[in-house]
N, C-alpha and C positions, 0 to 999 in steps of 0.2 A: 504493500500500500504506500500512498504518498498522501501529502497536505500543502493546506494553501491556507496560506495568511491571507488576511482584506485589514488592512489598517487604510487611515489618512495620516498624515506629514504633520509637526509642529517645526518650529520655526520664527526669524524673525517676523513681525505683521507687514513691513513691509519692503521690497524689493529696493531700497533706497542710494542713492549714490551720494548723498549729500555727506559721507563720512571721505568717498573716495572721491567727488567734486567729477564723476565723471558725466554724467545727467545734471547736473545743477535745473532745479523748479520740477522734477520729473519723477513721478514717486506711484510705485503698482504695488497693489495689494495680494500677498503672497497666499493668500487665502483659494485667489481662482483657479491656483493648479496644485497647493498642499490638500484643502478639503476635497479631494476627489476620492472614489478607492483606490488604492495601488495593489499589487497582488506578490506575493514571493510563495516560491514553492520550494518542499525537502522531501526527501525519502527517507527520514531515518526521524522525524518529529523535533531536531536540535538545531543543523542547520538552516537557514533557509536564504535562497537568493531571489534577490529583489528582480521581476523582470521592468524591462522599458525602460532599462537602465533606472530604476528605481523612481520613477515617474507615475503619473496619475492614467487607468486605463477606462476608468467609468466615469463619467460628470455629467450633472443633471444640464439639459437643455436652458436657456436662456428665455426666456420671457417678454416677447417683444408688445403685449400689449398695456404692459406697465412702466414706469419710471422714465427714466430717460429717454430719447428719440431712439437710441441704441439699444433699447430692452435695459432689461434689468438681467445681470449676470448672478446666476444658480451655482451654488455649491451642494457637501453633504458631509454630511456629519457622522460616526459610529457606525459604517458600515457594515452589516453581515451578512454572512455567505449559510447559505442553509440549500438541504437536496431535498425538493417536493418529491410530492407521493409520486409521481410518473418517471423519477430516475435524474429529470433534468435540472436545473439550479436555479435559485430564486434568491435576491439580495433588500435587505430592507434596512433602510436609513432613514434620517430626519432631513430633509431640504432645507436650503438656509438663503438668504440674501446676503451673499457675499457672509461678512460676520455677524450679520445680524438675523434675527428673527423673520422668518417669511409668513406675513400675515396669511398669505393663500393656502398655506398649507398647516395651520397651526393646529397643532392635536390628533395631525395624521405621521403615520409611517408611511413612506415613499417606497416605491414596490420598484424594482426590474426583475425584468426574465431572462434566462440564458442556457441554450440545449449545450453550451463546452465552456464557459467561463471563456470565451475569448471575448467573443460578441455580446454586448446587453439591449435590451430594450426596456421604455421607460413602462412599467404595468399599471399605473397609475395610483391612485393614496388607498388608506386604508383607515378610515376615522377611529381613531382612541381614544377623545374623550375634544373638551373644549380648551384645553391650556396646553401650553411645550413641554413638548416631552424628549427625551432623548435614552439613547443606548437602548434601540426596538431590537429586539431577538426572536429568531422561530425557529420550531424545527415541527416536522409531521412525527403523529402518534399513533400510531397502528390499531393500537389497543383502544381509542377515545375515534377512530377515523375522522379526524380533526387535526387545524396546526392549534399548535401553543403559542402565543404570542406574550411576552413581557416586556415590559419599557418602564420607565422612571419619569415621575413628573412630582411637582410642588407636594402630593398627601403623599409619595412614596413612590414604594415599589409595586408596580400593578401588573396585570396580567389577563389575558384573555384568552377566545378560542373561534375560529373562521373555519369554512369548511370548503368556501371558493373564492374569500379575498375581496366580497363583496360587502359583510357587515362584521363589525364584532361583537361576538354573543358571549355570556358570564363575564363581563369585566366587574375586578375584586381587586381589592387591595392584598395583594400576593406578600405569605409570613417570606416565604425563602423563595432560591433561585433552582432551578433544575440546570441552568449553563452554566457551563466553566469558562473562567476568565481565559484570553489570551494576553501572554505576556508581548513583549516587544519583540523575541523571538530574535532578538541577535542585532536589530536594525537600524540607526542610527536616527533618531528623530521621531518614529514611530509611534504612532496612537493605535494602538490594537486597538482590532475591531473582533474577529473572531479565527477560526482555525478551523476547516473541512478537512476531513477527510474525501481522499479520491481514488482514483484507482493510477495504478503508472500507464496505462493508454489514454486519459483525459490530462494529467501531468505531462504526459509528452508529447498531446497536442498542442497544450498551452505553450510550451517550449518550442515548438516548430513556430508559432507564430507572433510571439512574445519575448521571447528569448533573444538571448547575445548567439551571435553567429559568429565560429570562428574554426579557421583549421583544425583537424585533429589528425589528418592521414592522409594519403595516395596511395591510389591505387595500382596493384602491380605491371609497369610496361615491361611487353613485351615485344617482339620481333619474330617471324616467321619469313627466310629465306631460302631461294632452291641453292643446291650446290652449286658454283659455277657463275653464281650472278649476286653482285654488289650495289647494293641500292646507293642513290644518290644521298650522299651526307647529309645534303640541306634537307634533305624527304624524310628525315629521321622524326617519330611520332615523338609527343610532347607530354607532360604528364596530366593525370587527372587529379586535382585535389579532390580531397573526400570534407566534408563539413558537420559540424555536430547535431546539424540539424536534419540531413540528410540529403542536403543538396551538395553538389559536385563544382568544379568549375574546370578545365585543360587550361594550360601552360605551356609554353613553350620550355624546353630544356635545352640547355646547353652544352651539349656533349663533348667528351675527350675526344679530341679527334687525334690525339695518337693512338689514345687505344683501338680507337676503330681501324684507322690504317692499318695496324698490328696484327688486324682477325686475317686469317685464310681464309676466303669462302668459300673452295676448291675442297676444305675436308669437311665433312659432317660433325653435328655433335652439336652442344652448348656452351657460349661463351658469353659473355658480360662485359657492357662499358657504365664509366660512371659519368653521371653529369650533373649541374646545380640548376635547379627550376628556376627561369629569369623570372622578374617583374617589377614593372617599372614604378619609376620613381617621381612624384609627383610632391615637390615642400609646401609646408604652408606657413608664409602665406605666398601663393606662386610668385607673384608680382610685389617691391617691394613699396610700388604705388599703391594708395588708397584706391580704392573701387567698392561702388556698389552696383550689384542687378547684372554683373557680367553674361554677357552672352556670344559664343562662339557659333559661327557658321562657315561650312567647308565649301567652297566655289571652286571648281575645275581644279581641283586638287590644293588650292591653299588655303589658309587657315586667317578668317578673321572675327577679330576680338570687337566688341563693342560695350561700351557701359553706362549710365548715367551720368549726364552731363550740366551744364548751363543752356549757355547758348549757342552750344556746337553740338554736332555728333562728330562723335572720332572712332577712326576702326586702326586697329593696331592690327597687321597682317604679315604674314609667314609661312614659308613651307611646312613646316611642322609645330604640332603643341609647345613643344620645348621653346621653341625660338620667340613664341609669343612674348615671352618673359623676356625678350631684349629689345623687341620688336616698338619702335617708333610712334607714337599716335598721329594718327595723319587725322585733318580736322576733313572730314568730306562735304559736309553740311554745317554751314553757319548761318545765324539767321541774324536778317539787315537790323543796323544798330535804330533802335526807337525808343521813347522814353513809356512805350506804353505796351511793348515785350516783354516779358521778365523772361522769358524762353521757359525754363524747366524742361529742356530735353530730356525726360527720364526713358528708364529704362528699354533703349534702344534696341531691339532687336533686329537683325537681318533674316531676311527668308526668300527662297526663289519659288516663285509661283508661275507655271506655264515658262520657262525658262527664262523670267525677268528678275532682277533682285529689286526687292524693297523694303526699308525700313519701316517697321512701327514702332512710334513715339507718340511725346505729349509736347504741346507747347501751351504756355499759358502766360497770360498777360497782364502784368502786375505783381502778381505774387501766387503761390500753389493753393492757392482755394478755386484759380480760373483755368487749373490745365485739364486739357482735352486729347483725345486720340486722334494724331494725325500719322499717313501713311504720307512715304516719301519713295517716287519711283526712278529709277538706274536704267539710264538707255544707253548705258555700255558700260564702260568697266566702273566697277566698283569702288576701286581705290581714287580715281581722277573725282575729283571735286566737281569739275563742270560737266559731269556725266549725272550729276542727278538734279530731278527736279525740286520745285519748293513744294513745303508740305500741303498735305489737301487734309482738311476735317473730316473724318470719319463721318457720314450720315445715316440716318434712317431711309427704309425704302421710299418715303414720300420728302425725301430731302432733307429732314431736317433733323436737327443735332440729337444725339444720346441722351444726353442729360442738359438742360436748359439751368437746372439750379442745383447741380454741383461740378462733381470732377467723374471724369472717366482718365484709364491711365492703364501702363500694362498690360497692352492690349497684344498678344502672340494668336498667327496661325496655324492650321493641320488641315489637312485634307483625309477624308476615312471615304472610302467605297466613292470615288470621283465626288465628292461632297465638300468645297471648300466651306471651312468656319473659321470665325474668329473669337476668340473669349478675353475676358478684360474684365477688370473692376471698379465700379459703380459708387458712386457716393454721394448721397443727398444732404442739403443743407437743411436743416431743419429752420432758420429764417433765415432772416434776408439782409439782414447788415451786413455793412462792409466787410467786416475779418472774418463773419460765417465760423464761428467758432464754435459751433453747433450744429453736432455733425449727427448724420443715422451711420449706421455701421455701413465698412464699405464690404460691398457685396459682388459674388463673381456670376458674370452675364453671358449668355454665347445667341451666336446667331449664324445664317450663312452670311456669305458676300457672293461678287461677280469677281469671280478671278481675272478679267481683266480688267478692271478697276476693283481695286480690294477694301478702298474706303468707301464702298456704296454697300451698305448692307442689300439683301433680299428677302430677311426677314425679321420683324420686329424683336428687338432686343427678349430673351426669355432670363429670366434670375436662376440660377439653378442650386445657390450657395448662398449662405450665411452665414456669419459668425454664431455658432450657438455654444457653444462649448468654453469652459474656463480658461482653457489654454489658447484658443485664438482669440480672446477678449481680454488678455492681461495685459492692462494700461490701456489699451484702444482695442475698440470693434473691429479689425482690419482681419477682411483674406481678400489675399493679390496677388499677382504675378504666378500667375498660370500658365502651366509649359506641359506638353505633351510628352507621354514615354511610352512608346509601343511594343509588345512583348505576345507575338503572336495575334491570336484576336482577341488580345489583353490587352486596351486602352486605361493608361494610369497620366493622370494630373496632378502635378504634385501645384500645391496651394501652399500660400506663403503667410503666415497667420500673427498676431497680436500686435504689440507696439514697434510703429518704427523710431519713435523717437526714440526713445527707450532702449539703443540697438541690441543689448544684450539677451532682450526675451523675445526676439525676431525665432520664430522657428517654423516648420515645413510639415502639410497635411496634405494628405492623399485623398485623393479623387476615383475611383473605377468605372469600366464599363466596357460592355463585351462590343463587338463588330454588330451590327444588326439593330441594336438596342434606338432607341428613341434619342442622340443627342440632345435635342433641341428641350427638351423635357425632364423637370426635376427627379422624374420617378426613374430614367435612364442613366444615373448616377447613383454609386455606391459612395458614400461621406466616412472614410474610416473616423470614428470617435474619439480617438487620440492622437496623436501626434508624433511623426517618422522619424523627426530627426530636431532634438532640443539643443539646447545650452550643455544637458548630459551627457549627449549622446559619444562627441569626444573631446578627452581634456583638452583644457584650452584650446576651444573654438566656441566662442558664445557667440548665441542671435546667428544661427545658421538659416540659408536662405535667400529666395528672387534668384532662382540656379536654373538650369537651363541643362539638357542633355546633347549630348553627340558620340558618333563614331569613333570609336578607334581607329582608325584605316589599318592599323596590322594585326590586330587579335580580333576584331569585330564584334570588343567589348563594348557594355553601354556605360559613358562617361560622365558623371556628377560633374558641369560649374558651377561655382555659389560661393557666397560671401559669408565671410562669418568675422567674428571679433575679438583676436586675439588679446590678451593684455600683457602688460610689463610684470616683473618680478615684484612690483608694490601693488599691484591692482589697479593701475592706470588704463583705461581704453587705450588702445592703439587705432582704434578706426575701424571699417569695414574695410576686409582683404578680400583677395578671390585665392580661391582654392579649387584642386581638382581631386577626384576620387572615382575609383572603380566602384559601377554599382554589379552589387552582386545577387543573383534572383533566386529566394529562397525556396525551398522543397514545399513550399505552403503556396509560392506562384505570384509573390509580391518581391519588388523593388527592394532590396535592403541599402540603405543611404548612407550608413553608419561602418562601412568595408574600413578598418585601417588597416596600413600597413601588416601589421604586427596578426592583426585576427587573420587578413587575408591568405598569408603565408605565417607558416610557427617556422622562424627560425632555424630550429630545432631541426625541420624536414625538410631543407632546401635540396640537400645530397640525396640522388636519386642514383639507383642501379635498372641498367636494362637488361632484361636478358633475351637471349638472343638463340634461337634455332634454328640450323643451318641441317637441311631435309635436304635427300638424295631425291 
């Protein structure tokens, strides 16, 4: 057997830089991603490891028709893990407003469902009485074919009994408890919530898709040759890593090529070479320039970089990845000087659609409460400055703008089943003065276009995304910067989630959806409920994020760009950098984002032996 902890996080309240002066006026409440459940599993009841790098993997939806224009952000309090009478799992908490009390739900236990502990959904309250209550427990009783429910409120310790989660029947003021405490369980910060038992095939589900991904083996190469005939050196197979998850990944190896010169292949029999499994090397932070939102696109074989700007776009361009890191910024796009531009060319992207290259950006006028999507198109080479045109505004099918009373921005294309679309992020002002300082959350929108003209939509803007979750709503309502990753007829969107100011708690949510499915429609997206890649995910890199994919041209690996924020040895920000990473596709069939060096390959197993049979 095995076991799972559900605790939530304690903690400083709140996310503060005014000690280290790096955020000066800019201050998040630690509560939207500590209060959530976290989960660690053991097989022996002593150890236990945190997964999601010890992160929050259930959090109550947000609230958009109270509070703020940006909803009101949902926490949870005393989560527990209990297995209903049908085998499958059910979690019961108190909901909270951030730290305080949620009038909406007061004197109810908050229900989720879950057939593997990966996935939850919200099952809705279950009323206790009329005042707050906290630390709700259940578990099913065979004997009573009823659950037992207990919780604590202002007369004590009380308790009840449901039989579908619909009302509570015999509530009493309970002498004792039937549940055992869960301690911290080894964790550091930890608020126990409670301890299941499960079986090791539901443990190592969660572990398939929960868990840290890292080398543990390779698998054995071999070689099969006739007498008399010598394969071509460079034709030598490569190895296959093995993963603890169950996914694989091949390598290239590097073989002794004396030894192989050395083999006869004139006699029969078994012989052996050794070699070291290459794989490359990518530092962070690649560039020792500041950059945010980088994005790389490969044209007729070279390599150009583009990032967030002012009032220019610049592409830094190269024959290969490596070289980007020396590579020049040439300005392609500048916009005429005016006192009533403020440009904000952000997050540039390049893309060739029907064989033409064109940038999407934003330019806005004044200050960034007025930028907008504009597409800029390339009637010859890329790099000449006087090969591209001025930008055009993005519009609606009947001409006119996105959003009239905010910002659009981040707007990347993809084409699925000859279908060109565009998606971008959406944000309303909730009024109307000057600095618009009142904002709704910013939300992610797709539509088609006319691929020959790419800023003419063809059909009206649909919303498909929201901030609803504690982790994209820490410090600000934001998901943005939407970029395509195809794996199969496995379409994945990674979403770039919470505060930009704030750069440290910038981090990256995943999107799904099969070939076939409805883009254009919220129900044709899969929303993972947590978060792929945090401030946790690797040491020093905070606020990972606005990352973009591409080709390997030699391994026809899939390539993570993105910015994150390393610091100094005092805790000083250094800024947003760009970084590169192999991503690696886990045995569960999702993106892994979080590949370092070190998980990718152990060390340990880079010496590889081939063996080799040479058949009459």
């Amino acid at each position: 057997m095995a076991f799972v902890f559900a605790y939530t996080k304690k903690g400083d309240p709140c996310y503060d830089s005014g000690n280290s002066g790096n955020y000066p006026g800019l201050t998040a409440r630690n509560c939207d991603v500590n209060d959530a459940m976290h989960l660690a599993v053991s097989r022996d009841g002593k150890e236990y490891i945190p997964l999601r790098n010890n992160t929050g993997i259930l959090f109550p939806e947000a609230d958009f028709t109270e509070g703020r224009p940006g909803g009101t952000t949902k926490t949870l309090l005393d989560p527990w893990l209990f297995r209903k009478q049908d085998g499958t799992f059910g979690v019961c908490a108190v909901r909270r407003n951030q730290e305080a009390p949620d009038p909406l739900s007061t004197g109810c236990i908050m229900l989720f469902w879950s057939e593997d502990l990966v996935r939850f959904r919200e099952g809705g309250f279950l009323k206790a009485g009329g005042e707050e209550i906290r630390r709700p427990r259940c578990r099913w009783e065979e004997e009573k074919q009823s659950y037992r429910l207990e919780w604590e409120n202002r007369k004590g310790h009380m308790c009840g009994r449901t039989r579908f989660f619909q009302e509570m029947e015999e509530i009493q003021v309970c002498p004792e408890t039937v549940f055992e405490e869960a301690g911290s369980c080894g964790i550091d910060n930890a608020v126990p919530g409670s301890i299941l038992e499960v079986s090791e095939e539901e443990v190592q589900r969660m572990e398939r898709y929960l868990g840290e991904i890292s080398h543990t083996g390779t698998a054995p190469v071999t070689l099969t040759v006739k007498a008399g005939e010598k394969p071509e050196f460079g034709s030598l197979p490569g190895a296959v890593c093995l993963y603890n998850d169950g996914s694989t990944h091949e390598k290239s190896v590097c073989w002794n090529r004396e030894e192989w010169e050395a083999i006869d292949f004139s006699c029969p029999g078994r012989v052996s070479i050794s070699g070291e499994i290459r794989q490359r090397h990518y530092p962070f932070p690649f560039l020792d320039a500041h950059m945010s939102d980088p994005c790389i696109c490969r044209i007729n074989g070279k390599f150009y970089l583009s990032a967030s700007g002012q009032r220019s776009v610049t592409l830094r361009i190269s024959d290969t990845l490596e070289g980007l890191a020396e590579a020049e910024p040439v300005a392609v796009y500048t916009m005429p000087e005016s006192d009533t531009i403020h440009a904000n060319m952000w997050a540039p992207e390049l893309h060739i659609i029907c064989g033409v290259p064109y940038l999407f950006t934003t330019v806005g006028e004044k200050s960034w409460t007025t930028v907008r999507s504009h597409v800029l198109r390339c009637n010859g080479d890329p790099a000449k400055p006087q090969d591209w045109e001025a930008p055009r505004l993005v519009v609606k099918p009947d001409g006119t703008e996105l959003r009239e009373d905010g910002i659009t921005l981040d707007m990347t294309w993809f084409c699925v089943d000859g279908v060109h679309y565009i998606m971008w992020s959406d944000r309303c002002f909730a009024d109307k003065s000057p600095d618009h300082t009142v904002a709704e959350s910013a939300d992610i929108y797709i539509a088609t276009i006319d691929p020959a003209a790419p800023w003419q939509l063809t059909t009206n803007p649909v919303r498909i995304l929201r901030p609803v979750y504690g982790w994209d709503r820490y410090e600000t309502e934001v998901d943005e910067g939407p970029y395509l990753l195809r794996h199969g007829d496995d379409l994945f969107v990674t979403i770039s989630g919470s505060s930009t100011g704030l750069a440290d708690l910038y981090c990256v949510g995943l999107l799904h959806a099969r070939r076939g499915n409805n883009l254009l429609s919220p129900d044709g997206w899969d929303w993972l409920p947590y978060p792929v890649l945090t401030k946790e995910s690797v040491p020093g890199e905070f606020g990972p994020g606005h990352n973009c994919f591409i080709k390997d041209p030699e391994s026809g690996d899939d390539l993570l760009i993105y910015h994150a924020v390393p610091h100094d040895r005092e805790g000083k920000t250094l800024g947003r950098h760009m970084g590169i990473r192999r991503v690696h596709w886990s045995a569960a069939g999702y993106p892994y984002l979080e590949m370092t060096e070190d998980k990718d390959l152990n060390p340990d197993l880079r010496k590889v032996t081939m063996q080799i049979e040479i058949m009459l």
